[in-house]
Structures are given as structure tokens and as C-alpha cells.
DSSP file (Angstrom, degrees, kcal/mol; ACC not computed):
  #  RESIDUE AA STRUCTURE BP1 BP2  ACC     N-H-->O    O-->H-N    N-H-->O    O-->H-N    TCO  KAPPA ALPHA  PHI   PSI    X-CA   Y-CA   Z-CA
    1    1 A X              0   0    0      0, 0.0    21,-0.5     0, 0.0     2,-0.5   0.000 360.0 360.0 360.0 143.1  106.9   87.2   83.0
    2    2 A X        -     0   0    0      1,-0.1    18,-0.1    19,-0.1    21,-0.1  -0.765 360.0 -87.5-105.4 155.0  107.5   87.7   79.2
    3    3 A X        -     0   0    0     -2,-0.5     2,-0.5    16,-0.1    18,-0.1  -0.065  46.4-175.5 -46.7 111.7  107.5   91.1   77.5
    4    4 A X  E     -A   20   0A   0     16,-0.6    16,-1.9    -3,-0.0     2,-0.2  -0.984   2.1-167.4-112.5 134.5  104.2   92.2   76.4
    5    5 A X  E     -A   19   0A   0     -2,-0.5     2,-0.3    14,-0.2    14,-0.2  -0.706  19.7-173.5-124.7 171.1  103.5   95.2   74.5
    6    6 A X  E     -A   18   0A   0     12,-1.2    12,-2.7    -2,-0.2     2,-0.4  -0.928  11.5-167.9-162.0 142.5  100.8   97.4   73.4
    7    7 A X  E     -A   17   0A   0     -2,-0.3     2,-0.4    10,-0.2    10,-0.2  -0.951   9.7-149.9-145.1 121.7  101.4  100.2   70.9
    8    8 A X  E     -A   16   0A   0      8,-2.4     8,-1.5    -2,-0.4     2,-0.3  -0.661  16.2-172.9 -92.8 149.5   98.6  103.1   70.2
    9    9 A X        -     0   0    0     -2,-0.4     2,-0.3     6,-0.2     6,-0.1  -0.976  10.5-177.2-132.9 146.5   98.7  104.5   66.9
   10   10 A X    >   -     0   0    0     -2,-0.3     3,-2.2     3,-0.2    -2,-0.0  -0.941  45.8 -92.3-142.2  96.9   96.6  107.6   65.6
   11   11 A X  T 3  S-     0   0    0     -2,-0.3     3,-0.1     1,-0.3    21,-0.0  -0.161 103.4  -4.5   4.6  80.8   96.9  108.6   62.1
   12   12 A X  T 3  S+     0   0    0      1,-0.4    -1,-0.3    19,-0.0     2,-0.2   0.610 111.3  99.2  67.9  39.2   99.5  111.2   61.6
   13   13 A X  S <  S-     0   0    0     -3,-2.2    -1,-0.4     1,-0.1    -3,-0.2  -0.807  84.6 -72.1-120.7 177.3  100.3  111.7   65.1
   14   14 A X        -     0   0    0     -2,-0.2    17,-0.3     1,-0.1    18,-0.2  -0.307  52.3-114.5 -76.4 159.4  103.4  110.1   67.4
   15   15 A X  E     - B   0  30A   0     15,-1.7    15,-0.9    16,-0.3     2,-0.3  -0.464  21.9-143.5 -95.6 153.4  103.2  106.5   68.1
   16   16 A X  E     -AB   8  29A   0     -8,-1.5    -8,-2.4    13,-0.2     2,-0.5  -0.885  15.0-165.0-115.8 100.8  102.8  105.4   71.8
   17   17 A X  E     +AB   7  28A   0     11,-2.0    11,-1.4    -2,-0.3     2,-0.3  -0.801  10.0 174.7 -94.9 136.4  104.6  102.2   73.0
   18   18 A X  E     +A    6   0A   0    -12,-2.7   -12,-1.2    -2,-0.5     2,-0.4  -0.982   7.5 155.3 -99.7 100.6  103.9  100.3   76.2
   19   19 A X  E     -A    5   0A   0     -2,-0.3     7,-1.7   -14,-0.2     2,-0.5  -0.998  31.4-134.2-144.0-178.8  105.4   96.8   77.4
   20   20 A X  E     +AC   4  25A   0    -16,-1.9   -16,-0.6    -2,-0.4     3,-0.4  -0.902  20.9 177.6-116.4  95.4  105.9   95.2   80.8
   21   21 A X  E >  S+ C   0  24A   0      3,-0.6     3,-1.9    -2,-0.5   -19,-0.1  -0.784  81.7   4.4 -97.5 139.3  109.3   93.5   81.8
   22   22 A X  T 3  S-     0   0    0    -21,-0.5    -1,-0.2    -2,-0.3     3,-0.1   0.657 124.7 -65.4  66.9  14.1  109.1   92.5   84.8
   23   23 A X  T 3  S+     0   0    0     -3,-0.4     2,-0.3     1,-0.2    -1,-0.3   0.890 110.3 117.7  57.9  48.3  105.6   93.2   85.9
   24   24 A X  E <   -C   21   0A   0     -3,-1.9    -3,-0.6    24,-0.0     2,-0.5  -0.913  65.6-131.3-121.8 143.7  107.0   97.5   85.4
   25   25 A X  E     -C   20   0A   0     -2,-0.3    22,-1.3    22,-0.3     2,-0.3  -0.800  30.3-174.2 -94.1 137.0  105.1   99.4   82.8
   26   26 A X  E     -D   46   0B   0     -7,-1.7     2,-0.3    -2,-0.5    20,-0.2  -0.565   2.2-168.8-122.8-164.2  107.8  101.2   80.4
   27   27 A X  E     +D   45   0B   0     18,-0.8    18,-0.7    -2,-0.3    -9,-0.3  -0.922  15.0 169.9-170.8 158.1  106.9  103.6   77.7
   28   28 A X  E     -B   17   0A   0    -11,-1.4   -11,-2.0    -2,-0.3     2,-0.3  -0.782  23.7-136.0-153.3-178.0  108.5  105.4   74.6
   29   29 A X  E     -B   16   0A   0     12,-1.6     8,-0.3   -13,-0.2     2,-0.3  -0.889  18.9-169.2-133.7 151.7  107.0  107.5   71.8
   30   30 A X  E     -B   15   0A   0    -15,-0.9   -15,-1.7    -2,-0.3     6,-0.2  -0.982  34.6 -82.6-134.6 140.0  108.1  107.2   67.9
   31   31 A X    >   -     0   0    0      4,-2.0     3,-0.5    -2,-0.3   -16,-0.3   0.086  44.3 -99.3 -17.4 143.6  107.3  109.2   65.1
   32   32 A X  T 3  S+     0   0    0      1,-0.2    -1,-0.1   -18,-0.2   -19,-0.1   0.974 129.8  53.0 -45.3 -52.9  104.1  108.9   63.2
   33   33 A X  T 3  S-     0   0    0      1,-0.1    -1,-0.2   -21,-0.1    -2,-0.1   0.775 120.4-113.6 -60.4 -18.4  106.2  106.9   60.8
   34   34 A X  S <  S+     0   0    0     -3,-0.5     2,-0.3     1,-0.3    -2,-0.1   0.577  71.0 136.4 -39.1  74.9  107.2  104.7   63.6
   35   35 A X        -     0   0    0      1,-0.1    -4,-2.0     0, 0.0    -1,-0.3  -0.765  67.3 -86.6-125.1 168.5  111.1  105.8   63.5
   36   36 A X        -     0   0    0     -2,-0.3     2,-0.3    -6,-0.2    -6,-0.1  -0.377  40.3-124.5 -69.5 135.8  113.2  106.6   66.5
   37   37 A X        -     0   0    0     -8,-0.3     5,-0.2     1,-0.1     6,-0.1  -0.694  28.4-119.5 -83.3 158.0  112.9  110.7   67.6
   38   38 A X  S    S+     0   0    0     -2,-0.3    -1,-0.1     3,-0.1    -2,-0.0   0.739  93.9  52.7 -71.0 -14.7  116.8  112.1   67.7
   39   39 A X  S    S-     0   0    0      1,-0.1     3,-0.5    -3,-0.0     4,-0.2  -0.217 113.4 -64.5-112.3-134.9  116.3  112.8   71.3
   40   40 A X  S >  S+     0   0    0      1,-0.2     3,-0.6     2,-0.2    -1,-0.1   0.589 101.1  88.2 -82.2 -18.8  115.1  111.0   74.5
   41   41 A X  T 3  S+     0   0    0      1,-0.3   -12,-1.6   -13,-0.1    -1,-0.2   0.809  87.4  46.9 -50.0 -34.4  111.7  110.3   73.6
   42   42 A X  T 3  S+     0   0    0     -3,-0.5    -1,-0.3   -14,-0.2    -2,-0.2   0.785  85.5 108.3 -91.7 -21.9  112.1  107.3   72.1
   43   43 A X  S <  S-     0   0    0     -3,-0.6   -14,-0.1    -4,-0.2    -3,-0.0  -0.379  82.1-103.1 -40.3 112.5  114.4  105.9   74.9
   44   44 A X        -     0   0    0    -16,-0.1   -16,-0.2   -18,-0.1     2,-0.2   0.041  48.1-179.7 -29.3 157.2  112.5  103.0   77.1
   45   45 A X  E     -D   27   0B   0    -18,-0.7   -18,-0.8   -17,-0.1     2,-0.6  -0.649  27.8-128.9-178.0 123.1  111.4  104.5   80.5
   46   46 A X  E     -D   26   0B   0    -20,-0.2   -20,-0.2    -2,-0.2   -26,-0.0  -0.678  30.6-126.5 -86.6 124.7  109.6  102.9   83.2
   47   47 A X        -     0   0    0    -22,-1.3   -22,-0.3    -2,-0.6     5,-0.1  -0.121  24.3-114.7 -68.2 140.9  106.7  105.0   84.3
   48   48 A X    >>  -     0   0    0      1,-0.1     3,-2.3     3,-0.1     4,-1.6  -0.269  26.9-102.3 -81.3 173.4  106.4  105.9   87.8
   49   49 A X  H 3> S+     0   0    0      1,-0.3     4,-2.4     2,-0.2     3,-0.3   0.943 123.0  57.4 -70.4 -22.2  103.6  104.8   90.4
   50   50 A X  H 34 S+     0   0    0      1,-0.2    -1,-0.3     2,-0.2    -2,-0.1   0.457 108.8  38.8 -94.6  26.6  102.2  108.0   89.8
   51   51 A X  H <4 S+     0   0    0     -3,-2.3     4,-0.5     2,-0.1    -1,-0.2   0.271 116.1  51.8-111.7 -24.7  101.8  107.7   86.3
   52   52 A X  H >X S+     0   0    0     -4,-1.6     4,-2.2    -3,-0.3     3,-1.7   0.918 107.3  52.8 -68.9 -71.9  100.8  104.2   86.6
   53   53 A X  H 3X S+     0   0    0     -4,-2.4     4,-3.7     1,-0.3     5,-0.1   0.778 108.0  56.7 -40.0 -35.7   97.8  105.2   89.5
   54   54 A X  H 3> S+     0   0    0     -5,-0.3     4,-2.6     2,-0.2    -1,-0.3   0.955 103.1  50.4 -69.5 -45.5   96.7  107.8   86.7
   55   55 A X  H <>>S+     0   0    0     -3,-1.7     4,-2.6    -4,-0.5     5,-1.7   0.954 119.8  41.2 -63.0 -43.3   96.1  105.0   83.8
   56   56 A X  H  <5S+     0   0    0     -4,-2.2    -1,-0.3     2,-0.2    -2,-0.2   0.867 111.5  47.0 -96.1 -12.7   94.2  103.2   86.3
   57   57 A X  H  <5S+     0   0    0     -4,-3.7    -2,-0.2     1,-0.1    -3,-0.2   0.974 117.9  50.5 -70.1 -55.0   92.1  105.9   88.1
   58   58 A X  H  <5S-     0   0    0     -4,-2.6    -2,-0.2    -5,-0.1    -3,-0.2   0.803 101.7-140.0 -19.4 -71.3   91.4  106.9   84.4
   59   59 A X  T  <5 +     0   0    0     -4,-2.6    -3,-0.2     1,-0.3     2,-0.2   0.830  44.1 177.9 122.7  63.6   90.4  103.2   83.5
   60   60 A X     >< -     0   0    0     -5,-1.7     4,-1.5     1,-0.1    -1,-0.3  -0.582  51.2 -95.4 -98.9 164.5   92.6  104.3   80.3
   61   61 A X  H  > S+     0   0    0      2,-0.2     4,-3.1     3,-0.2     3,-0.3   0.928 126.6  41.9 -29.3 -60.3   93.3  101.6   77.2
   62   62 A X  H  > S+     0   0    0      1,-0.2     4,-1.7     2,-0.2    -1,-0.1   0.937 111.6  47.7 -56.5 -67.8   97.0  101.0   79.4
   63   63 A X  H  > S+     0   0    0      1,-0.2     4,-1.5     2,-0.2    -1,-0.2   0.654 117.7  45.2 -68.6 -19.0   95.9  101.0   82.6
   64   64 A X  H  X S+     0   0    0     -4,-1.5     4,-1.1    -3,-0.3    -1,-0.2   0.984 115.0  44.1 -56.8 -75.4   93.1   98.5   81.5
   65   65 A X  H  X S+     0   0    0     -4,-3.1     4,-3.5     2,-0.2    -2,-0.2   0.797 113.7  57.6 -42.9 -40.4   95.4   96.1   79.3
   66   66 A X  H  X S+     0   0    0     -4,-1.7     4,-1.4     2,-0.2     5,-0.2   0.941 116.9  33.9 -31.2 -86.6   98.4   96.2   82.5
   67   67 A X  H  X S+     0   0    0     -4,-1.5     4,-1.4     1,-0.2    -1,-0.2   0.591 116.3  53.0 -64.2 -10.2   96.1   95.0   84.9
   68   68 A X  H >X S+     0   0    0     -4,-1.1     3,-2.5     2,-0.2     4,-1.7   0.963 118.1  37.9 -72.6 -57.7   94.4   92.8   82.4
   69   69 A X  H 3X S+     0   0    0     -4,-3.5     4,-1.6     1,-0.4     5,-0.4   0.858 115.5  55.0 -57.9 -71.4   98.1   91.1   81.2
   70   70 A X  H >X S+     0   0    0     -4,-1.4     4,-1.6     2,-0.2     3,-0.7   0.751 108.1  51.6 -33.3 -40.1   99.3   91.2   85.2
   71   71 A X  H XX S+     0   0    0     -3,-2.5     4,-2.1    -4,-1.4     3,-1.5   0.987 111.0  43.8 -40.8 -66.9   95.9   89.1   85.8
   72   72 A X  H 3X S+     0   0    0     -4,-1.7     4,-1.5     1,-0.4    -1,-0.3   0.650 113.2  57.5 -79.5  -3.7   96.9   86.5   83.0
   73   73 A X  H <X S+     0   0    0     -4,-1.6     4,-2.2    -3,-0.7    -1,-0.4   0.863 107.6  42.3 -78.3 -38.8  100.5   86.5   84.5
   74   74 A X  H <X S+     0   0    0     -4,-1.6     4,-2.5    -3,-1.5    -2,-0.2   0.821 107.7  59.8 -95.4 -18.6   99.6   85.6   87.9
   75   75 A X  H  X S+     0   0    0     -4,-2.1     4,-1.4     2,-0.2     5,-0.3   0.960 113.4  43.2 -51.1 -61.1   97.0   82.8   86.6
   76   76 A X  H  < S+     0   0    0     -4,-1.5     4,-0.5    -5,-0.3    -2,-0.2   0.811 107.0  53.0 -76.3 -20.7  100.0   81.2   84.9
   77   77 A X  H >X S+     0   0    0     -4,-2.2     4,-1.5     2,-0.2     3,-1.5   0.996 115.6  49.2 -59.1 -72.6  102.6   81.5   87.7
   78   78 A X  H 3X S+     0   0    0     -4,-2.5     4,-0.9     1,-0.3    -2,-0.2   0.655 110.2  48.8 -78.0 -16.3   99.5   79.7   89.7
   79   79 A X  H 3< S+     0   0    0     -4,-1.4    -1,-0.3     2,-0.2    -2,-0.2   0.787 109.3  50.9 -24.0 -50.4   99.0   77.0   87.1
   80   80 A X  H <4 S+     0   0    0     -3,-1.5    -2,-0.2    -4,-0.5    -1,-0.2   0.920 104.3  60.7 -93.7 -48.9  102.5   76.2   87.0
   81   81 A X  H  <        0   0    0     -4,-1.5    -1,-0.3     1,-0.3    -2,-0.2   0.810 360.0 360.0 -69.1 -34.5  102.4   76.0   90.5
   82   82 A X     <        0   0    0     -4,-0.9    -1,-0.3    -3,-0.1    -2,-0.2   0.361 360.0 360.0 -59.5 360.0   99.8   73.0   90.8
């Protein structure tokens, strides 16, 4: 699977980044400008299933776009397979 991302942005608030290696959901946060914070926040992190389960009992922007981009992953793994 290739890296996909999704990054939410709000007007003078911290940036939220998303991508999926590996069919894993990761996160970090940036600055409003979108610069690195000095501490861990901005360090990749793969979210845990119970931080995953939330996005999707929620039916939040992530947990949508995941399962939409796992969908289109496993459509092209079965393509490919044919």
C-alpha cells in the first residue's frame, strides 16, 4: 500500500496530520504555521485500536477517509490479482 495522507487545518490553530503505511493510521500535530513543535508532538505515532475504534464509532473526517482509502486499497490488491 502507498502512503496516503490527510492533513486538517483550522485557521490559527495546530495542524493535524494523518497517513497510513501499511494499512496503520499514524498521526502528528504541527504548528499553525505548519513547522515542527520542539517536543514530541510532531514525532509520527501510530494510533492505537482504541483511538482508531473512536474515529470510526464517531464516523469522524479520519475514520471516514481510513476506511474509505483501505476500501480503494483492497480493490487494487484484487485487480491486480485477476
Amino acid at each position: 500500500m502507498r502512503i496516503t495522507n490527510l492533513r486538517i487545518e483550522i485557521v490559527g490553530r495546530a495542524i493535524s496530520d494523518y497517513r497510513i503505511t501499511d494499512r496503520d493510521l499514524e498521526f502528528r500535530t504541527l504548528d499553525a504555521a505548519g513547522r515542527d513543535f520542539p517536543d514530541q508532538r510532531s514525532t509520527w505515532r501510530r494510533l492505537t485500536a482504541n483511538e482508531l475504534l473512536l474515529h470510526l464509532r464517531l464516523e469522524t473526517v479520519v475514520g471516514s477517509w481510513f476506511v474509505e482509502k483501505i476500501r480503494e486499497s483492497e480493490e487494487e490488491l484484487q485487480a491486480a490479482a485477476a
